[in-house]
C-alpha positions in Angstrom: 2.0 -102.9 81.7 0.5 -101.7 78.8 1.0 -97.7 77.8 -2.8 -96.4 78.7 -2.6 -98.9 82.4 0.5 -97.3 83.0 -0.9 -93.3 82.5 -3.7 -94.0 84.5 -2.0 -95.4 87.2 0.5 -92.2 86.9 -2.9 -90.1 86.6 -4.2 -91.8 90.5 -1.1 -91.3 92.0 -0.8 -87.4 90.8 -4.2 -87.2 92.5 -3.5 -88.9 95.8 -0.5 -86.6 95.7 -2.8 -84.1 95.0 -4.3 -84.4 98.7 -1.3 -84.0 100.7 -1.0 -80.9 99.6 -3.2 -79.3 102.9 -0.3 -81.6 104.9 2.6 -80.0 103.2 1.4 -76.6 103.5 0.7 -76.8 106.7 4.3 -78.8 107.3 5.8 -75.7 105.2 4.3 -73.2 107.5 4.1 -74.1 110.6 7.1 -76.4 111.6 10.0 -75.8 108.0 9.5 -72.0 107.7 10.1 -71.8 111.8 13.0 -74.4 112.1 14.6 -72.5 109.1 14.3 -69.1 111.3 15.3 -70.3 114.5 18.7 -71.4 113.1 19.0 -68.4 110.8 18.4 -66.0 114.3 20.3 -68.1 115.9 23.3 -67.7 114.2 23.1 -63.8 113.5 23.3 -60.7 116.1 22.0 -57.7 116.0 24.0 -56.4 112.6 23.0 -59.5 110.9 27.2 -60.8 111.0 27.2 -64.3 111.4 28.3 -65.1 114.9 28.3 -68.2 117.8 28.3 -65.6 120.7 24.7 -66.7 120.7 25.2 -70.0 121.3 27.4 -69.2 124.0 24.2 -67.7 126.2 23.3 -71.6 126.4 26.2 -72.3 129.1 25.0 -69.1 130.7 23.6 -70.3 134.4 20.0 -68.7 134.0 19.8 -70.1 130.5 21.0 -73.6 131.7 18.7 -73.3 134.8 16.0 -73.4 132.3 17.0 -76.0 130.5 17.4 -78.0 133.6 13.7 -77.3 135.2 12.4 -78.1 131.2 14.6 -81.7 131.9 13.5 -82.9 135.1 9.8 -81.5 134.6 9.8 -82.9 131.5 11.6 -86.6 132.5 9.0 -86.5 135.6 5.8 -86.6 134.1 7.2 -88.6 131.4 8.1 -91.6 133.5 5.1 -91.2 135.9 2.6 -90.8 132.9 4.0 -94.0 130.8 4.0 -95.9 134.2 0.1 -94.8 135.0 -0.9 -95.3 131.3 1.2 -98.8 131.0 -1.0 -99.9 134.3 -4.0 -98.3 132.5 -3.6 -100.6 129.2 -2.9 -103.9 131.2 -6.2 -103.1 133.0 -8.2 -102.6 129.1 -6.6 -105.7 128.4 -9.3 -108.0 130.9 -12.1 -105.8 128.7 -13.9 -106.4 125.8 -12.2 -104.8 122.6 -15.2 -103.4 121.3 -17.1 -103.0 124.7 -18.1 -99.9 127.0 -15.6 -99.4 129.1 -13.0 -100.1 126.3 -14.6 -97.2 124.4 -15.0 -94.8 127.1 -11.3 -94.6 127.9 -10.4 -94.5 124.3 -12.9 -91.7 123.6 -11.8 -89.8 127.2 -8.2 -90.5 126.4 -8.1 -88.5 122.9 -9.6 -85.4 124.3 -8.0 -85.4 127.6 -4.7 -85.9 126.1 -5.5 -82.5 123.3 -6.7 -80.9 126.5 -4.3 -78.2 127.3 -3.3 -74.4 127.3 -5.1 -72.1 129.2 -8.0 -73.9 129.4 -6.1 -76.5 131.7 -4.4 -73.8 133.8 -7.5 -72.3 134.7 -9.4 -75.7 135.6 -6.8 -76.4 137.9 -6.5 -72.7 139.5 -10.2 -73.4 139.6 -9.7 -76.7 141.6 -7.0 -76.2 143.7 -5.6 -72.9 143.5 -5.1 -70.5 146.1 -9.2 -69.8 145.9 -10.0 -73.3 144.5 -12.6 -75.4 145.6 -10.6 -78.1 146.9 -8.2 -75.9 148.3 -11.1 -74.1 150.5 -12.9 -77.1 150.8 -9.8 -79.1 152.3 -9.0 -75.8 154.7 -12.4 -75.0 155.9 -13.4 -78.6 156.6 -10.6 -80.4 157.3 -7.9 -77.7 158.2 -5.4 -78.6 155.7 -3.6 -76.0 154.1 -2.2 -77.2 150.4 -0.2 -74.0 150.1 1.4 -74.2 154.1 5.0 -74.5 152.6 4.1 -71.7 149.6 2.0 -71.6 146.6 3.8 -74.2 144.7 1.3 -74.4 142.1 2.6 -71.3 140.4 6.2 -72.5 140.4 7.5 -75.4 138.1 6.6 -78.0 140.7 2.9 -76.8 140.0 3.4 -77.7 136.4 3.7 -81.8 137.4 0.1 -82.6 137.7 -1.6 -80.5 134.7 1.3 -82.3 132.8 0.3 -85.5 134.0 -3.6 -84.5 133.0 -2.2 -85.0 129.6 0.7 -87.4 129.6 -1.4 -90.5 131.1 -4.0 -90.1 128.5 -1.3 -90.2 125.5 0.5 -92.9 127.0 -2.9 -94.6 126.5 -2.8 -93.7 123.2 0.5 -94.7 122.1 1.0 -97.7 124.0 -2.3 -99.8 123.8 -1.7 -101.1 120.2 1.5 -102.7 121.3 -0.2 -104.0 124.1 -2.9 -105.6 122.1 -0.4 -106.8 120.1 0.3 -109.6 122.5 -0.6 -112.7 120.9 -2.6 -115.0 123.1 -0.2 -118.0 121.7 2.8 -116.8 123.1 0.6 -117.0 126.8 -0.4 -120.7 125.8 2.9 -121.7 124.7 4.9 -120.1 128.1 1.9 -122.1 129.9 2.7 -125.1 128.1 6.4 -125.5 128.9 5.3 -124.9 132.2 5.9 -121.1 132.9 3.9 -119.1 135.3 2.5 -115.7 134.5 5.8 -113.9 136.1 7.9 -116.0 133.4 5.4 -114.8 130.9 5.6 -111.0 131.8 9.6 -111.1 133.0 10.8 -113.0 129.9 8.6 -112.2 126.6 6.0 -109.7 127.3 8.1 -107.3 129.0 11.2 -107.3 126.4 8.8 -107.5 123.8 6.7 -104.3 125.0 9.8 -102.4 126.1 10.8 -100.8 122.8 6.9 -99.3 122.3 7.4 -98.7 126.1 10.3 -96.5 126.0 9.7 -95.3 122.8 6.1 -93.7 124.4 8.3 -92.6 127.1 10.6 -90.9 124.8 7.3 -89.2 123.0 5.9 -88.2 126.7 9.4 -86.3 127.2 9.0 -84.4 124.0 5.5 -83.7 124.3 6.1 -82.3 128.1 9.6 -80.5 126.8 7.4 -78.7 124.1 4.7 -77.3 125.8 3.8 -73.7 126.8 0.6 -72.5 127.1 -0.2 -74.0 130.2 3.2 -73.3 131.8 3.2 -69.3 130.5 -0.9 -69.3 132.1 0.2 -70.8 135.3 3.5 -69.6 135.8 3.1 -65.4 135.4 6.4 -64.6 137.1 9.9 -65.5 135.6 11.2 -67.7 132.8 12.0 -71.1 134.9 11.8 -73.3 131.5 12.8 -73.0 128.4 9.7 -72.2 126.5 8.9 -69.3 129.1 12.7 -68.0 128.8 11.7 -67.7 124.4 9.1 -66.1 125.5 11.2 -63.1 127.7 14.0 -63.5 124.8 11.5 -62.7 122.1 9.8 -59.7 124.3 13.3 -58.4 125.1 15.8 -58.9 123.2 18.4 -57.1 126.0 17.8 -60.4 128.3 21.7 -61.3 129.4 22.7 -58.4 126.9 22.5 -60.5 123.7 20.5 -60.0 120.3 18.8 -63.0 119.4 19.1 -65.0 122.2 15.4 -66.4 121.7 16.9 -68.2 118.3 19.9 -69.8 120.4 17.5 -71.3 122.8 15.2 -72.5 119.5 18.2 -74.3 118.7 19.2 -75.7 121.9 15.6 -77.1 122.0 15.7 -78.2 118.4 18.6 -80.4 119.5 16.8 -81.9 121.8 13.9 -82.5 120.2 15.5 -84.4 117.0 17.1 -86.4 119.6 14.0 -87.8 121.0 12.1 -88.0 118.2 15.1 -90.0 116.2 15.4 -92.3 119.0 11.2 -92.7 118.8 11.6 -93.9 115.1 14.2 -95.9 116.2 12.3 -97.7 118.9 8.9 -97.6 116.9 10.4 -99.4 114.1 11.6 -101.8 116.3 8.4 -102.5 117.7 7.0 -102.8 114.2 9.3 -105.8 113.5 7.3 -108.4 115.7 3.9 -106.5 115.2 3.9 -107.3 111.5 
């Protein structure tokens, strides 16, 4: 490569540098600078001595209550919303690619699945809270009473189907391009050696899918694990997961009589974030091994 080839090509890539920059900044800001803090906090007391007394407030039961409503919350939804969303994209796969329906449930599943916070909390209080219209509706007209054994939408229980709102539609997301990565010859081939469409699903489609399956399932987890707004909207009383329990650590910082008990808990959830998400890359680049 000849001297001015090889300073324009230099030049080009400086420029499409050039445009991550927005990426990077908002990397820096909004997910580096916090990680950084969290372990810095988390690490320190009150006197800024370095100290693991923090850490110690993790085996503490109200702490590890927390953590234990975030897990099973979080492992709920997840395995109900890949199993919903899996049945969702073997249904698209009868459809037309580039047809109506096809683009209706892409279009509804990239909102729906952005569609949380308060703005989900108050749809379903709307719906089928104490005042909702279902609730009344189902009360008044049929004499069923959602709320007979307590007002469980309130409570972590409540938090399972505005979770769901969101985790079927980004199981629909994440899963249908492995799904239409099926190639139609494997089918023909199974068929020709005389396989039925059990054989088919049982012995390549299934082991095939499962690494985008569980690696989905793994992103589900995180993404339930994560969230907050719609837990701190809906739930008003107590910290019963772990975002909630940041939230009292970082309004007071006396909570179980430690300083910077809201870093500890960053750290515990940082943990188990890069867990999941190494384990995604793992599975993802499995799945990218027969896709190419």
């Amino acid at each position: 490569m000849s001297r001015p080839t090889a300073r324009r090509a230099r030049s080009r890539s400086g420029w499409a540098l050039l445009g991550l920059t927005p990426f990077a900044a908002y990397a820096l800001l909004f997910l580096a600078v916090p990680t950084v803090f969290a372990l810095a906090t988390g690490f320190f007391d009150g006197k800024g001595a370095f100290t693991f007394d923090n850490l110690t407030a993790l085996a503490d039961p109200a702490v590890f209550g927390t953590f234990v409503s975030s897990f099973w919350i979080s492992a709920l939804t997840a395995v109900v919303g890949a199993i919903l969303g899996a049945l969702i994209c073997y249904a698209l796969l009868a459809v037309r690619p580039d047809g109506m329906v096809r683009s209706f449930v892409d279009s509804a599943s990239s909102v729906l699945a952005q569609f949380g916070g308060v703005m989900l909390a108050f749809a379903f209080i709307a719906t089928i809270g104490i005042q909702g219209v279902v609730t009344l509706y189902l009360k008044n007209t049929f004499g069923i009473d959602i709320f007979a054994g307590g007002v469980w939408l309130y409570q972590v229980p409540g938090l399972i189907l505005p979770y769901l709102y969101f985790q079927v539609p980004l199981m629909v997301i994440t899963f249908m391009p492995a799904m239409e990565g099926l190639k139609r010859t494997w089918s023909e081939a199974n068929a020709t050696l005389g396989g039925t469409g059990f054989t088919y699903w049982t012995r390549i489609a299934m082991p095939i899918l499962a690494p985008s399956f569980f690696g989905s399932l793994l992103l589900l987890f995180a993404n339930a694990f994560s969230s907050y707004a719609t837990a701190a909207a809906l739930i008003s009383q107590g910290a019963q997961i772990v975002p909630l329990q940041i939230r009292a650590a970082l309004i007071s910082e006396t909570v179980l009589g430690r300083q910077n008990l809201a870093g500890a808990l960053a750290i515990g959830m940082i943990i188990v974030m890069v867990v999941m998400m190494t384990a995604y890359s793992a599975l993802q680049a499995r799945t990218e091994r027969w896709q190419k």
